[in-house]
C-alpha positions in Angstrom: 102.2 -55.0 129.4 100.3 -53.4 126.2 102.3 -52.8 123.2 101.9 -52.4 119.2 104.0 -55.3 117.7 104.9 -56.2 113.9 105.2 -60.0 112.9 105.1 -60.4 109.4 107.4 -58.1 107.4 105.1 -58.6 104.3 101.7 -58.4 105.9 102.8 -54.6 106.2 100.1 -52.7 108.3 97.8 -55.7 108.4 100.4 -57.1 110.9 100.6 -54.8 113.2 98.1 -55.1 116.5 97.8 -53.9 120.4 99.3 -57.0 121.9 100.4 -58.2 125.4 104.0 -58.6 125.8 106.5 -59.6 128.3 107.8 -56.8 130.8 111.3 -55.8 128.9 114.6 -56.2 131.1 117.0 -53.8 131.9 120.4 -55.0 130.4 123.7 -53.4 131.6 123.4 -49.5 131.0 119.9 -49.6 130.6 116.6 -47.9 132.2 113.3 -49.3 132.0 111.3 -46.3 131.3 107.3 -46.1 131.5 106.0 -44.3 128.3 103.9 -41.4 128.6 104.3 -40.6 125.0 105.6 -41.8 121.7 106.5 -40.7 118.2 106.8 -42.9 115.3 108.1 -42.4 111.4 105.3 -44.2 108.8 108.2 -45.6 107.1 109.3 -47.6 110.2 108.3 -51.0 108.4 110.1 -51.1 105.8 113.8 -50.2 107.9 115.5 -53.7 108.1 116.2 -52.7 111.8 112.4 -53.0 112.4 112.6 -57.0 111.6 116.1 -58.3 112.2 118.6 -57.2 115.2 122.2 -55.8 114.2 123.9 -59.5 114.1 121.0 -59.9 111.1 118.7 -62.5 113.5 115.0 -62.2 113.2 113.6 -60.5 116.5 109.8 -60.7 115.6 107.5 -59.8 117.2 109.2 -56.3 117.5 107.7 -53.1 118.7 107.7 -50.4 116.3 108.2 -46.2 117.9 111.8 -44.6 118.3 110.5 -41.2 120.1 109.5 -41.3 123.6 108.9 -39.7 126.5 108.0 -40.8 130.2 109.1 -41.8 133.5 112.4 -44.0 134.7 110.9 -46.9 136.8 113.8 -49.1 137.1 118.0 -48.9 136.3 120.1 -51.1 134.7 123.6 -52.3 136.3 125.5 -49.6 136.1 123.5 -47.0 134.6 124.4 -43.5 135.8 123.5 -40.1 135.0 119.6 -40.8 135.5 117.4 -42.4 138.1 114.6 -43.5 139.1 111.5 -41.4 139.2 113.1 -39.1 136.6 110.8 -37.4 133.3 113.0 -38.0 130.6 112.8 -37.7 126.6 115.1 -39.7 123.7 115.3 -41.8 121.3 115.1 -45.6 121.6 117.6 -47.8 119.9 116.6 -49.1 116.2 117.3 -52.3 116.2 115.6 -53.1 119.9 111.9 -52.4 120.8 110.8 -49.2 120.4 108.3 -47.0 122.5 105.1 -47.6 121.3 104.7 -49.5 124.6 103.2 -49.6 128.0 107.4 -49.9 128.9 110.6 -49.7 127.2 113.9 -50.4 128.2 116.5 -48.2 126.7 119.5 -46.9 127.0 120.7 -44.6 129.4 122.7 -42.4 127.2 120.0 -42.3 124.8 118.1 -40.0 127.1 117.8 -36.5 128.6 116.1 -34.9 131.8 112.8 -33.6 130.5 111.8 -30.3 133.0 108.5 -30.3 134.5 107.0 -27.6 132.6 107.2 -29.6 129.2 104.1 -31.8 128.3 105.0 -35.5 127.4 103.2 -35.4 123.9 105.2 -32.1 123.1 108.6 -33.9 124.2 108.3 -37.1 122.2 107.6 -34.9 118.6 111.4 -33.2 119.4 113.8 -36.1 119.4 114.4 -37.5 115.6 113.1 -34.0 114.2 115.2 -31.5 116.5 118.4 -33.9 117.0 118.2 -34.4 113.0 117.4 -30.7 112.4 120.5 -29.9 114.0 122.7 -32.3 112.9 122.0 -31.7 109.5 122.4 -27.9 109.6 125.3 -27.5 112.3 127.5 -30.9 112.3 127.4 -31.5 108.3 125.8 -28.5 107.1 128.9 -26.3 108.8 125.9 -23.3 108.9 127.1 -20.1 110.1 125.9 -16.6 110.8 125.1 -14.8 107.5 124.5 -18.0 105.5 121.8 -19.1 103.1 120.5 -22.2 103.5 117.5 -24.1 101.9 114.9 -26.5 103.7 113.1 -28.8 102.0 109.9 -29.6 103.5 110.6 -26.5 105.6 106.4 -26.9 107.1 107.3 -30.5 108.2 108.6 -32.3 111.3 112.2 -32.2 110.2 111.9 -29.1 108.6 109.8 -26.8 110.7 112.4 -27.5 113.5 115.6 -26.9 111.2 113.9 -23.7 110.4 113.6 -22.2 113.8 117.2 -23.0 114.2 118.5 -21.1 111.2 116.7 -18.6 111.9 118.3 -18.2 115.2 121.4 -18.9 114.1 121.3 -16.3 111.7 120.6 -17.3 108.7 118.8 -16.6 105.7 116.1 -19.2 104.6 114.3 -20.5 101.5 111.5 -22.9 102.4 110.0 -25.3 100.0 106.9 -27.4 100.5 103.4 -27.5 98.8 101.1 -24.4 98.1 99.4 -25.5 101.6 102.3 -25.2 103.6 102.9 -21.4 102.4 101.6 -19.6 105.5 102.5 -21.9 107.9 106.9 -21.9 106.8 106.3 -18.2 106.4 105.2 -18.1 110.0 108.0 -20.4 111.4 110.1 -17.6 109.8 111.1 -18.6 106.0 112.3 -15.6 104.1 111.4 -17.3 100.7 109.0 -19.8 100.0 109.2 -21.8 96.9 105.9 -23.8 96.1 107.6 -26.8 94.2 104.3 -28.3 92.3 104.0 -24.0 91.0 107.5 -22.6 90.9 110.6 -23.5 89.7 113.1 -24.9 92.4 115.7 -23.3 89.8 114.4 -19.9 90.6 115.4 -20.5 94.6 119.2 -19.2 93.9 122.2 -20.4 95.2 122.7 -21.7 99.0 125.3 -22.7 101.2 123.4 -25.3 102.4 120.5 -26.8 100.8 118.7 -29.6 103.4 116.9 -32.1 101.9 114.1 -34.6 103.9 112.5 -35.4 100.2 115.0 -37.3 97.6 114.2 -38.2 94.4 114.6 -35.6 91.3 114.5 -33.3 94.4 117.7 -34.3 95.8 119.0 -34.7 92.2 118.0 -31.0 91.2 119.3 -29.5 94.5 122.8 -30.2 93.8 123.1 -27.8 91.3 121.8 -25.0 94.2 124.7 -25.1 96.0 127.1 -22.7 96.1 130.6 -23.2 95.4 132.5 -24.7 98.8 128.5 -25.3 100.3 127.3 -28.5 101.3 124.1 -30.5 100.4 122.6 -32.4 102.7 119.7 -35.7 103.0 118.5 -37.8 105.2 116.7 -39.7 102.7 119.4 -41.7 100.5 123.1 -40.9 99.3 122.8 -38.3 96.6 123.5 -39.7 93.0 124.0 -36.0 91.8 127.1 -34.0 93.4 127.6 -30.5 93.7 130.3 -28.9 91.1 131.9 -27.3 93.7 130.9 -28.3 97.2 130.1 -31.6 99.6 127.1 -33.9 99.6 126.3 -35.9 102.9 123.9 -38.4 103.6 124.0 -39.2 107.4 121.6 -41.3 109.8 120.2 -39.4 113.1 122.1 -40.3 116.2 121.4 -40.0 120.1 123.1 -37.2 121.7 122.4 -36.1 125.3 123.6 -33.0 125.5 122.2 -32.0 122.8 118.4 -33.3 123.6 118.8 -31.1 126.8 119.7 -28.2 125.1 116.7 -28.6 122.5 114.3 -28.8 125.7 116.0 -25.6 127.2 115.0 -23.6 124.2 111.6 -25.0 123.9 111.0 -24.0 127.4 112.3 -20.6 126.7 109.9 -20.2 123.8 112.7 -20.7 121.3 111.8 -24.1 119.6 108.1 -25.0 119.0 107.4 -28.6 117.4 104.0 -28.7 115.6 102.7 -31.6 117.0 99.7 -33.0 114.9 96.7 -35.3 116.3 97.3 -37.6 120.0 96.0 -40.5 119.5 95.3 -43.7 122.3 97.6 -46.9 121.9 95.2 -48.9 120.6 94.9 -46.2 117.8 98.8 -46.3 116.5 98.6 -48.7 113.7 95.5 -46.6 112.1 97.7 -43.4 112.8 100.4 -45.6 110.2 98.1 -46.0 107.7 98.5 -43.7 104.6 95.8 -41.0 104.3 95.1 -37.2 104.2 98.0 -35.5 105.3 97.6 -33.3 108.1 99.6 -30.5 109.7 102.0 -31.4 112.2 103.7 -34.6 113.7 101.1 -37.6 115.1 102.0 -38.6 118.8 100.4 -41.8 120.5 99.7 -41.3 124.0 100.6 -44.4 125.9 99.9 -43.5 129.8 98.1 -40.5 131.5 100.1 -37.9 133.4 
């Protein structure tokens, strides 16, 4: 089979090329699934997980992609809950080949039934950026109904996703981003809009949960936005800077099921819209990697034709 593969951690980008690789096996647990679409994070090569497996061994050449969506071809022993001939959608473990692959083997729990009615390319943009919307706003954030809560980055993949689901939920939302990302947070429903290279992030008032997907002096400064028994929240690094009089979690997104299921039923109802970005061929992933003019929405690589 085709796949993008990494095999020098310091060549960086230069290392990365469409290869042939062997056909992956289906270890206990596991589906083989044939990927109709993947999503990647640019950062992916410099994670550790990307190079060395979780005893710390180097498992070059690895196959970069954690977002996919396809078709089960083949189950694992004892793999329940899916089978074969079944659209799914998940994430792919981080420390095994990821889904920027003709095939991918996975596993089962990792994965959710993807309904008929939902494109591939719009499926594999949802896993990392919903399941991390929601587990920052809901299972560490502690959002309820009548809250304020502040998204940084709130016209991004993370961010555009966690807005949506505030809004529902609802709550009131500040947005921040870039003067160029004004209309489109506004649209996905923002109440404020802070423009941080124009306005002061100070001005934003108090939250009871301020998301971050930025770090840096960001992170640092946001600390002092929460309100008293609030919660801040990243998924970048753990914050240096804590609230005087509230919580500050750094978590890591993890595979949930149920959860992936229930951000497909709301995306078919309308509910959730991920702003997917350009589609791009395989043999196009490690340009769509490179650094370069930022453009709306999240890049998906199309791996195998409907």
């Amino acid at each position: 089979m085709q796949a993008i593969t990494v095999r020098d951690r310091h060549a960086g980008l230069a290392g990365m090329s469409l290869t042939d690789m062997p056909y992956p096996h289906a270890a206990e647990n596991d589906v083989i699934v044939r990927v109709h679409a993947a999503g990647f994070t640019p950062g992916e090569l410099d994670w550790p997980a990307t190079w060395t497996d979780r005893a710390g061994r180097d498992r070059t050449p690895s196959v970069p992609g954690h977002e996919l969506s396809g078709v089960v071809v083949e189950l694992g022993y004892g793999t329940t809950g899916l089978s074969v001939g079944q659209r799914v959608f998940g994430l792919a473990d981080w420390a095994r080949d990821g889904a920027l692959a003709e095939y991918t083997a996975v596993e089962a729990r990792n994965l959710a039934p993807l309904p008929a009615d939902i494109d591939h390319t719009v499926a594999a943009a949802l896993p990392i950026s919903g399941l991390t919307a929601w587990q920052g706003l809901f299972d560490h954030g502690r959002l309820t109904t009548g809250q304020t809560v502040l998204i940084h980055g709130a016209a991004g993949g993370v961010g555009s996703i966690a807005v949506q689901l505030a809004r529902e939920a609802g709550a009131r939302v500040i947005g921040t981003g870039r003067a160029r990302d004004r209309d489109r947070a506004l649209a996905l429903g923002v109440d404020t809009f802070i423009d941080l290279q124009a306005d002061k992030l100070e001005d934003a008032g108090e939250a009871d949960v301020v998301f971050d997907v930025i770090g840096g002096d960001i992170l640092d400064r946001s600390a002092a936005l929460v309100r008293a028994g609030g919660t801040l929240v990243t998924i970048v690094m753990p914050p240096t800077v804590q609230p005087k009089d509230g919580r500050a979690v750094f978590f890591v997104v993890e595979p949930d099921r149920a959860r992936l299921a229930d951000l497909a039923t709301r995306l078919r109802d309308g509910r959730l819209k991920p702003v997917v970005g350009a589609v791009r061929p395989l043999a196009e992933a490690p340009a769509a990697f490179a650094p370069g003019k930022r453009t709306p929405g999240k890049t998906i690589i199309r791996v195998t034709q409907d």
